[in-house]
C-alpha positions, -999 to 999 in steps of 0.1 A, spaced: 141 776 107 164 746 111 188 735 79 222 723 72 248 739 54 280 727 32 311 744 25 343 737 9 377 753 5 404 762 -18 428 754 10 417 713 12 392 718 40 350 710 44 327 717 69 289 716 71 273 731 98 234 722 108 210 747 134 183 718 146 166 737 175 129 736 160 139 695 151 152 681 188 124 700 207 98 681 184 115 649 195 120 661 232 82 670 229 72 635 216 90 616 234 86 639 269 123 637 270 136 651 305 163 669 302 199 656 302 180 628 274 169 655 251 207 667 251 217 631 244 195 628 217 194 664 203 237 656 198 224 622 186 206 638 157 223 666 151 251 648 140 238 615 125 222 648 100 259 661 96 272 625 89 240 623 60 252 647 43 278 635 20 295 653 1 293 627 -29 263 605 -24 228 609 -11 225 586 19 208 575 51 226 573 82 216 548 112 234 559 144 230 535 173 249 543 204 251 520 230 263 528 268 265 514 296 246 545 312 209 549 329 201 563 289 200 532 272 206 532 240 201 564 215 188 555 183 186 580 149 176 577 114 189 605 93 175 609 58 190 621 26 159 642 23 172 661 55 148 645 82 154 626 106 139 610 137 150 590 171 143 580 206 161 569 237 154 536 259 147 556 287 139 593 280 129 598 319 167 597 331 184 623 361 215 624 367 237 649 390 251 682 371 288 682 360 288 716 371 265 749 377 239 743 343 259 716 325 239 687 318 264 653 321 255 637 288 285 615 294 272 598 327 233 593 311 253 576 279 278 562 297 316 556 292 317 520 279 301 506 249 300 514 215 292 535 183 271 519 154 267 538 122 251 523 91 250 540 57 226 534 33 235 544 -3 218 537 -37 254 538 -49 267 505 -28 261 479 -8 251 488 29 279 491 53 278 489 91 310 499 112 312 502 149 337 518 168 343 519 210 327 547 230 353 575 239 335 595 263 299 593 260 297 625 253 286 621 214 307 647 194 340 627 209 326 593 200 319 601 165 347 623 159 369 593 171 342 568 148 354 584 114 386 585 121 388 549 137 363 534 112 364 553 80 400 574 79 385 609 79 403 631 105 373 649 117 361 680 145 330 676 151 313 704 179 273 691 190 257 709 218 218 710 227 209 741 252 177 729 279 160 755 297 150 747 335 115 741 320 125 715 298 128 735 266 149 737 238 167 770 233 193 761 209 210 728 193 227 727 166 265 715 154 290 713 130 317 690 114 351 699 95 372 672 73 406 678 63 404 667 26 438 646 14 449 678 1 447 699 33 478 725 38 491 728 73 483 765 74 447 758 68 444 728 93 464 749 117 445 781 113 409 759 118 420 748 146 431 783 157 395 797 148 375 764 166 398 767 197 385 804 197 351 799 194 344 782 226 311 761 230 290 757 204 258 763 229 271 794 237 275 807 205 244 797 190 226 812 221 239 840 211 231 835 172 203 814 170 199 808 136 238 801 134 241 834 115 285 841 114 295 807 123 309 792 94 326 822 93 344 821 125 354 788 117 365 788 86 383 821 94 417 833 67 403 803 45 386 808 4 354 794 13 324 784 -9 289 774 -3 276 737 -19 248 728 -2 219 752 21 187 731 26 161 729 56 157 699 81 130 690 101 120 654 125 99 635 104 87 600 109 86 571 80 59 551 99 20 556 90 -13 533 98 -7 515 63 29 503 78 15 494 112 -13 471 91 11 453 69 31 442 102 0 430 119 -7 411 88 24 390 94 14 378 130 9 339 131 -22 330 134 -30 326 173 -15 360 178 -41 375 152 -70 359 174 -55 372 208 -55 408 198 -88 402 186 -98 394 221 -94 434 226 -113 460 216 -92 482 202 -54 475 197 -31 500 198 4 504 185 30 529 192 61 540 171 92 536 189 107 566 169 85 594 167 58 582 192 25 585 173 -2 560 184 -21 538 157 -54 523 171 -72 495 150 -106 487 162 -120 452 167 -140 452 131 -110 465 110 -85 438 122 -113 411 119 -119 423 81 -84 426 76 -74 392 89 -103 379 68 -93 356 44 -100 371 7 -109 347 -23 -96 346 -56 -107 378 -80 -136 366 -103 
């Protein structure tokens, strides 16, 4: 059910919008993310997703955000397929409510530190920008991140709804750009329409699948739609992967692990477990002659 949409306007303004409910509570499952860290990280993905998808090129987005909070740091890959996948340093993190059900994603982030994003692009060389931690809160920081790093005046709304049982109800987000040929009146009336809206949990627990919000935001405005294409959390480990690395050990490390019966490894991002038994890392490490 999750997906990201794209929109742009006659009036000089573009927004995609992305409904990721099904995709953070995969990643809260994996990681058995307690609450206030599946909000972190459902924000986390949710808009590394929205800063993916360019309007021009296809790219991959690294987001790395790194506070000074009990969190950690939050680390997402998002794809130009439309997956992504993440974890946080510590995903078993409590901290007191800001108020009656509203999880302080700020205090588990923390207010100092910084924003990392790197884009990957077949279209240019790789480029890495950081930019200072505004409130810990994600939306802020990477609202204030392209308009500090890259020059796009940007409103980005992220917001990831946890039920007392741990589950996710709703996440999802959106960002709008003001293109360099933006009227006033259609910056103005955005604004009007966002400031309207209220928080984005609350209206998509109202409409889950997001149904009506591009239209409330882009509300008096010519829209058209670019781009509509599902997401999901997806992985880009596998066992093959996993061997390759443990074919790069040095030497004495390849005879430690042999020591073990079974050696296990575990992906940082999506959690899955890769076991190699004794025999398979011995014929593996074996040293293979020359084709006859």
């Amino acid at each position: 059910m999750d997906y990201i949409k794209r929109f742009t306007t006659r009036e000089g303004v573009r927004m995609s919008l992305a409904v990721t409910t099904d995709t953070v509570e995969t990643a809260r499952v994996r990681h058995d993310l307690w609450p206030v860290a599946t909000a972190a990280l459902g924000r986390a993905m949710t808009g590394a997703i929205l800063l993916a998808g360019d309007f021009k090129n296809h790219e991959n987005v690294s987001l790395r955000i790194k506070g000074d909070g009990p969190l950690g740091v939050v680390h997402v890959d998002a794809f130009a397929d439309n997956t992504v996948r993440g974890y946080v340093d510590e995903p078993h993190v409590d901290v007191p409510l800001k108020r009656a059900g509203k999880l302080d994603v700020g205090a588990a982030v923390g207010h100092n530190g910084e924003v990392q994003v790197t884009r990957f692009t077949q279209l240019a060389q790789d480029y890495t920008s950081t930019s200072p931690i505004q409130s810990g809160e994600v939306a802020e920081d990477l609202a204030y991140y392209l308009y500090a790093s890259e020059q796009v005046p940007s409103t980005i709304s992220l917001g990831v709804l946890v039920d007392p049982d741990y589950h996710t109800v709703v996440a999802g987000g959106f960002i709008v750009q003001a293109l360099p040929d933006a009227t006033d009146e259609a910056l103005a009336q955005v604004e009007k329409n966002i400031n309207e809206l209220g928080p984005i949990t609350e209206y998509l627990k109202a409409h889950p699948d997001g149904k009506g919000l591009m239209e409330r935001v882009l509300d008096g405005l010519t829209v058209n739609e670019v781009y509509n294409e599902p997401i999901q959390f997806q992985c880009r480990c596998g066992r093959d992967r996993f061997g390759a690395v443990l074919m790069t050990l040095r030497e004495e490390d390849k005879q430690a692990i042999l020591e073990d019966e079974v050696t296990e490894l575990v992906c940082h991002y999506c959690n899955e477990k890769y076991h190699f038994s004794r025999e398979e890392l011995q014929d593996m490490f074996e040293p293979k002659g020359p084709i006859q």
